[in-house]
C-alpha positions in Angstrom: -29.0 -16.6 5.2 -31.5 -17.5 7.8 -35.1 -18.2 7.0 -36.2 -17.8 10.6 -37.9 -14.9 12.2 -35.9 -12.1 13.6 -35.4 -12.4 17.3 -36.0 -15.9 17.0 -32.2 -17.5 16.4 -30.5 -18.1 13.2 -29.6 -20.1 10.6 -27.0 -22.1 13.0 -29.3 -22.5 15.7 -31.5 -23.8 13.3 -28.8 -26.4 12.0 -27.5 -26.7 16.0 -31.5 -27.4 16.9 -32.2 -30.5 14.1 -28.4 -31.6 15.4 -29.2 -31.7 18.8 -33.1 -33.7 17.4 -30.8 -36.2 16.0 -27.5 -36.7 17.8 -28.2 -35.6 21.3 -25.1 -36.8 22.3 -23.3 -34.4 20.0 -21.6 -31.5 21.7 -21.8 -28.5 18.9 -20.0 -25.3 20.5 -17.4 -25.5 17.8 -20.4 -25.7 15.0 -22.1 -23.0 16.8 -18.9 -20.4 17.0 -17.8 -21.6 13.4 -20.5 -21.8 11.7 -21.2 -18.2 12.9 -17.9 -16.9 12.0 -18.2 -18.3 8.8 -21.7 -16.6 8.1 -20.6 -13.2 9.6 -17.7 -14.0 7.0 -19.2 -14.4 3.7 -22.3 -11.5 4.7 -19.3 -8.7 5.5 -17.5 -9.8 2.3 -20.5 -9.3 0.0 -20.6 -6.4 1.7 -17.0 -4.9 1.8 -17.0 -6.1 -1.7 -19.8 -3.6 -3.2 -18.3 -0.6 -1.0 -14.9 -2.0 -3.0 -17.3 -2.0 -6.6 -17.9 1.6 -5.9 -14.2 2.0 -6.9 -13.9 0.2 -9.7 -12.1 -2.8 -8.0 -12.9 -6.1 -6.5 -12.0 -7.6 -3.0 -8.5 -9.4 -4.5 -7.8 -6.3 -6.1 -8.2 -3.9 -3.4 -6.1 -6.7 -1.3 -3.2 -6.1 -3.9 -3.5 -2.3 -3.4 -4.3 -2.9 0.0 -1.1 -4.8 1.0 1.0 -2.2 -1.5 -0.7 0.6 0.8 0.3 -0.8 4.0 4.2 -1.8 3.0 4.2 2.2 3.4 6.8 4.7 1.3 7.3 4.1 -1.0 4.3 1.9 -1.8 6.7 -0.9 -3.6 7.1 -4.5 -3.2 8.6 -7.5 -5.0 5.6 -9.6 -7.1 6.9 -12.8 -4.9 6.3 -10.4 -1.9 2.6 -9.6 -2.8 2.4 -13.4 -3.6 3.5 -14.7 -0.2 1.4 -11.7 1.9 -1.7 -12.2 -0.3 -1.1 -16.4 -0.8 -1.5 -16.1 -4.2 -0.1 -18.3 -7.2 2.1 -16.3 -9.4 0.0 -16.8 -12.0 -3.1 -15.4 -10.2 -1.1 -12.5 -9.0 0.1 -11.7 -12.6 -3.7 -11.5 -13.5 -4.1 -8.8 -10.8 -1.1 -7.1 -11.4 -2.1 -6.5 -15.6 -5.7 -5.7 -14.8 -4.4 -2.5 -11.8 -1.9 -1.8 -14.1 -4.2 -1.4 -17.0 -6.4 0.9 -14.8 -3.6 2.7 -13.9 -3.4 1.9 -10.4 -0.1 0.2 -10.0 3.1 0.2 -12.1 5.7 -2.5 -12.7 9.7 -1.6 -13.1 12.8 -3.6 -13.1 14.3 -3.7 -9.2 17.7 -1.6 -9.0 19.1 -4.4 -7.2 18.5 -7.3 -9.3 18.2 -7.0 -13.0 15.9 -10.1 -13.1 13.3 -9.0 -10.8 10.4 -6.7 -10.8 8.7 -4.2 -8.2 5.2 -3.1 -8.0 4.7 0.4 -6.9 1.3 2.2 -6.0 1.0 5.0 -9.0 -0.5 8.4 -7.5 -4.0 7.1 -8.4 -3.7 3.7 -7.0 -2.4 5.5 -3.7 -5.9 8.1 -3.7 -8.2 5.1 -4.8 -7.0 2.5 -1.9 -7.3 5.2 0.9 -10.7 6.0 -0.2 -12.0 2.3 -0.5 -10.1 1.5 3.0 -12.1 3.9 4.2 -15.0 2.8 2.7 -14.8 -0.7 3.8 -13.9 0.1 7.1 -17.0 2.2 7.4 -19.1 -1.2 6.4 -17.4 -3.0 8.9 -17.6 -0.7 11.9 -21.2 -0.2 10.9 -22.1 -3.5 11.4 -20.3 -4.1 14.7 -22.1 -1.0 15.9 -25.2 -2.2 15.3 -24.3 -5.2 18.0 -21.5 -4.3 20.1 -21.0 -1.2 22.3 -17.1 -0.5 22.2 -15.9 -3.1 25.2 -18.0 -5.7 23.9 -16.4 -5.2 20.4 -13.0 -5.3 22.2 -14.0 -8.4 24.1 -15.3 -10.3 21.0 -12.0 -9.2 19.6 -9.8 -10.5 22.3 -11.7 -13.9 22.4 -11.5 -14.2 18.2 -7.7 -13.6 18.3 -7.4 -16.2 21.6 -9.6 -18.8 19.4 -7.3 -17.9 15.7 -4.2 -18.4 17.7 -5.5 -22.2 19.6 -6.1 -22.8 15.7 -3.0 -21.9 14.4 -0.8 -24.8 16.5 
């Protein structure tokens, strides 16, 4: 977090300020845009996590449920599926998949098609709890782009983050 006054920059222009003291022939837009993104990062993921605590769950959790949620009806996907779509080990998904399970939240059963394999399903409660916490998060994120952005300036920053994520990808 920044220790300057508000109104008065942040922590990266700090950092961006002593860089440019030191290195003047440094070009920092990169450290500028990153450093942001990774600030805005880990301050909205303390945050989405607490509105995810109200539930009972914690950010990797709610992404299991989450990514369960989204597969639509009926709620059910391989563990290797949840593994790949969450890039998880199999080890750290099966420590995931005991603790929702144990709540109640998920259930595992063999897969009709292959007697080998497994599916995870959403239960009933697991369905209720992740549409509530979606909603929950969602209403910490929108909150703090509202406090910035008017609707085509959050569009804009959206468009210019997916243009920057995609240059990244390649």
């Amino acid at each position: 977090m920044s220790t300057r006054e508000p109104g008065r920059g942040d922590a990266v222009d700090a950092i961006i300020e002593q860089w440019n003291r030191e290195r003047p022939d440094l070009r920092t837009p990169g450290m500028e845009i990153f450093g942001r993104i990774y600030q805005l990062s880990r301050a909205m993921g303390e945050r989405t996590e607490k509105a995810y605590a109200a539930y009972g769950i914690s950010r990797g959790e709610f992404d299991v449920l989450a990514t369960l949620r989204r597969a639509g009806e009926p709620y059910t996907l391989a563990p290797r599926e949840l593994s790949g779509t969450l890039m998880l080990t199999t080890g750290g998904m099966t420590g995931r998949l005991d603790k929702l399970e144990r709540a109640g939240l998920l259930s595992r059963s063999p897969d009709p098609d292959d007697r080998r394999a497994l599916r995870v399903s959403l239960t009933e409660r697991g369905l209720a709890l992740v549409n509530e916490a979606v909603t929950a998060g969602l209403a910490v994120q929108n909150e703090a782009v509202r406090a910035a952005l008017d609707e085509d300036g959050a569009a804009e920053l959206a468009a210019l983050l997916r243009r920057l994520l995609a240059a990244t990808e390649h």
